[in-house]
N, C-alpha and C positions, 0 to 999 in steps of 0.2 A: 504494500500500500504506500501511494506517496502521500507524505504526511504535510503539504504544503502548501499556500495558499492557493485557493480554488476560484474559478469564475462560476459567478451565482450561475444557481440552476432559473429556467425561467421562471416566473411566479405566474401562476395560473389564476390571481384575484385581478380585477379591474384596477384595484388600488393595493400597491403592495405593501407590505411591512413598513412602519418608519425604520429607521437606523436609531438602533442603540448603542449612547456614547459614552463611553467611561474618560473624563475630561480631569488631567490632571488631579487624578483623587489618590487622597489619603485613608488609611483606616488602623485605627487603633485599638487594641483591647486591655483595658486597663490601665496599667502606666507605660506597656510596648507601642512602642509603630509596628504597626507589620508590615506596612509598605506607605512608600507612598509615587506621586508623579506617574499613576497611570494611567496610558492615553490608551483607549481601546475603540473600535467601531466595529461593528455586526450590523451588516445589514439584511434583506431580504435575499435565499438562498446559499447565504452563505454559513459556515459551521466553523467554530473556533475550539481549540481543544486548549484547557489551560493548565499549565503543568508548575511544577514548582515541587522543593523540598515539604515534608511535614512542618507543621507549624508557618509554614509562610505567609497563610492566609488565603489560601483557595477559595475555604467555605465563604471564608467573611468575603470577600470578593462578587462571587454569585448571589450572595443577599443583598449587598449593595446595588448587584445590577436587575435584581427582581423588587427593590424598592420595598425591602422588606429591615432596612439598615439605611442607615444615611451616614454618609462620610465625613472624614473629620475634617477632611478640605476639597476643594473641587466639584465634579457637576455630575451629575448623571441624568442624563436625557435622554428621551422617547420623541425619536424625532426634535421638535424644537423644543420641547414641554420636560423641568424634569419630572423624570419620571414617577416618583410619587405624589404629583398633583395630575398628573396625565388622563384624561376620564379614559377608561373604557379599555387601558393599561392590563387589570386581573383580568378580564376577562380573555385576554390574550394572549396572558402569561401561562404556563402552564410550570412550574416549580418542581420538584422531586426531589427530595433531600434524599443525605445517604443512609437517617432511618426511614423506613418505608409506610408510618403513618398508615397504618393496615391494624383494626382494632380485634385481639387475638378473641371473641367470645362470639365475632361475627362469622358468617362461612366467608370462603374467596365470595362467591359471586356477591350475597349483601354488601362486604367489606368494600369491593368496586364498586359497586351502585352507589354508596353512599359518598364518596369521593365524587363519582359522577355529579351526584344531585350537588354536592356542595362547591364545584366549581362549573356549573351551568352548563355540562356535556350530555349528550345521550344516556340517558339509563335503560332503557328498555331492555327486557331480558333479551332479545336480539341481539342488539348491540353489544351488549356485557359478555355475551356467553361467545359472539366472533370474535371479539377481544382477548377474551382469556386463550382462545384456541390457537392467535398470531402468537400468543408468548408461550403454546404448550400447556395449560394450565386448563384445558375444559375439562379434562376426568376431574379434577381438584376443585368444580365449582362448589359445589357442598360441603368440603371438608372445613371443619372450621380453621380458621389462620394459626392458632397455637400449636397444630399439629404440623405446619409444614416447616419443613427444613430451610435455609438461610437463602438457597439458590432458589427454592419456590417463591418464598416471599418476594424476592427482588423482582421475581416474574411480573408477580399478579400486580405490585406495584406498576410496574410500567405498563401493563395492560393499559391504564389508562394513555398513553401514548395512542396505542390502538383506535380510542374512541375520538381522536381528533378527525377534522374533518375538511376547516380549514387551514389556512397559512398562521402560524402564531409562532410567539417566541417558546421554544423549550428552554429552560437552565435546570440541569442534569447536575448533580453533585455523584460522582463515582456510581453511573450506570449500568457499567462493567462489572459491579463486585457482586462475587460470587455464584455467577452466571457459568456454567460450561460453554462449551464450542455451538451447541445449538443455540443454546438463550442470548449469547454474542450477535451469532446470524440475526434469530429474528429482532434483535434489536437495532441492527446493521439498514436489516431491510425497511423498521422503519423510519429511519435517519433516510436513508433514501428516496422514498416516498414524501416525507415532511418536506425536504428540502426543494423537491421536484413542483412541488405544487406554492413553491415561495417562500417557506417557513423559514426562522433561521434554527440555529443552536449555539449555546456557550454550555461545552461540558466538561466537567475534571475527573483524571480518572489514570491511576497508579498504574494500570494494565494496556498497552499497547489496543486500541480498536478492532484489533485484526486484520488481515488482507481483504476483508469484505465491507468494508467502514468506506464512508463517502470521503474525499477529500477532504482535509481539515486543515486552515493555518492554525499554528501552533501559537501560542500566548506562553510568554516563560516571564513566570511571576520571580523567580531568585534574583535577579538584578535591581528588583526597586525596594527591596528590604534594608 
C-alpha cells in the first residue's frame, strides 16, 4: 500500500464536505503541552492517517478536530465556521473512540440501534442487521455484548460505519485494534466506499492499514511536541 498523499476521490453530493482545519493549535493536558503549531486540512475525499509516539497526543488531537475539546491556542474550522459553533457539524460527524461505547447488558443488534437512534442514522432492523453482516457480526446479532471477545466488539462498533449513507466526516481513534485480517478488509472496504462517494477521514492507529487500505497522507504528530 502507498501510504501517501492521495487525490480526493470524486464526491458524489451536489455540495461537498467543507475542509476541516486544524490552524496553528495547541493542546494541553494538565500542566504538559502535548503539542503545539499544528496546521492540518482534510478535505472532501480525502483520508489522513495520524501517527505519533504514545503519549503525544493523538486522542486529544481527534477530539479537538470533532469539536468535542477546544485548544489551548489556535483555530479549528469547518469550513469557514469553527467548528464547535458550526450548525449541523454532529450530524456529520461520525466519532468512534478506541472504547467502543457498546453497553454490555444490551444484544449486538439493540447495542447498534441505539447508537443508531442516538446519532440520527438508520435503525431499522434492515439496516442494523446488513451492517453487522459488512463487519461479520450477523450470527452475533442476539448475543448480548458482554459475551463477545475484544475483536467482536470492535466489529459491531464500526458497524455503524456500515449504516452511513452519505459523504461525512469519520474520526477513527485506533480502528484497526484488535481486528484480524478479515475485520481489517471489511473495514478497508468501507474506507473505500466512504471516500468514493466524498467523505473524508482522520484516523490513528498503531497497526499498518494493510495492502487493502485507500491511500492515506500521513500526519506525524512527534515533531510538534
Amino acid at each position: 500500500m502507498s501510504i501517501a498523499a492521495a487525490a480526493p476521490a470524486t464526491p458524489t453530493d451536489a455540495e461537498p464536505l467543507p475542509t476541516l482545519s486544524l490552524i496553528d493549535v495547541a493542546c494541553r493536558r494538565g500542566n504538559r503541552l502535548l503539542f503545539k503549531g499544528v496546521n492540518l486540512q482534510l478535505g472532501a475525499g480525502h483520508a489522513t492517517w495520524l501517527r505519533g509516539r504514545n503519549g503525544r497526543g493523538k486522542t486529544s488531537l481527534l477530539r479537538l478536530a470533532a469539536g468535542l475539546a477546544a485548544p489551548e491556542s489556535g483555530r479549528v474550522l469547518w469550513g469557514e465556521t469553527p467548528v464547535r459553533q458550526a450548525g449541523g457539524f454532529t450530524h456529520t460527524l461520525v466519532f468512534i473512540g478506541h472504547t467502543n461505547a457498546l453497553k454490555d447488558d444490551l444484544t449486538v443488534l439493540e447495542a447498534l440501534q441505539f447508537l443508531a437512534r442516538l446519532h440520527g442514522r438508520a435503525a431499522d432492523t434492515v439496516s442494523l442487521h446488513d451492517a453487522l453482516q459488512q463487519l461479520g457480526m450477523a450470527t452475533r446479532c442476539d448475543a448480548f455484548v458482554r459475551t463477545l471477545s475484544q475483536g467482536q466488539r470492535r466489529r459491531a462498533a464500526l458497524a455503524r460505519l456500515a449504516l452511513e449513507r452519505a459523504a461525512s466526516l469519520w474520526i477513527l481513534d485506533e480502528p484497526y485494534d484488535a481486528l484480524d485480517g478479515d475485520g481489517v478488509q471489511a473495514v478497508n472496504e468501507l474506507l473505500h466506499a466512504h471516500l468514493a462517494r466524498g467523505g473524508a477521514v482522520l484516523l490513528t492507529s498503531h497497526q499498518a492499514p494493510g495492502n487493502s487500505a485507500p491511500e492515506m497522507a500521513v500526519f506525524d504528530l512527534d515533531p510538534f511536541g
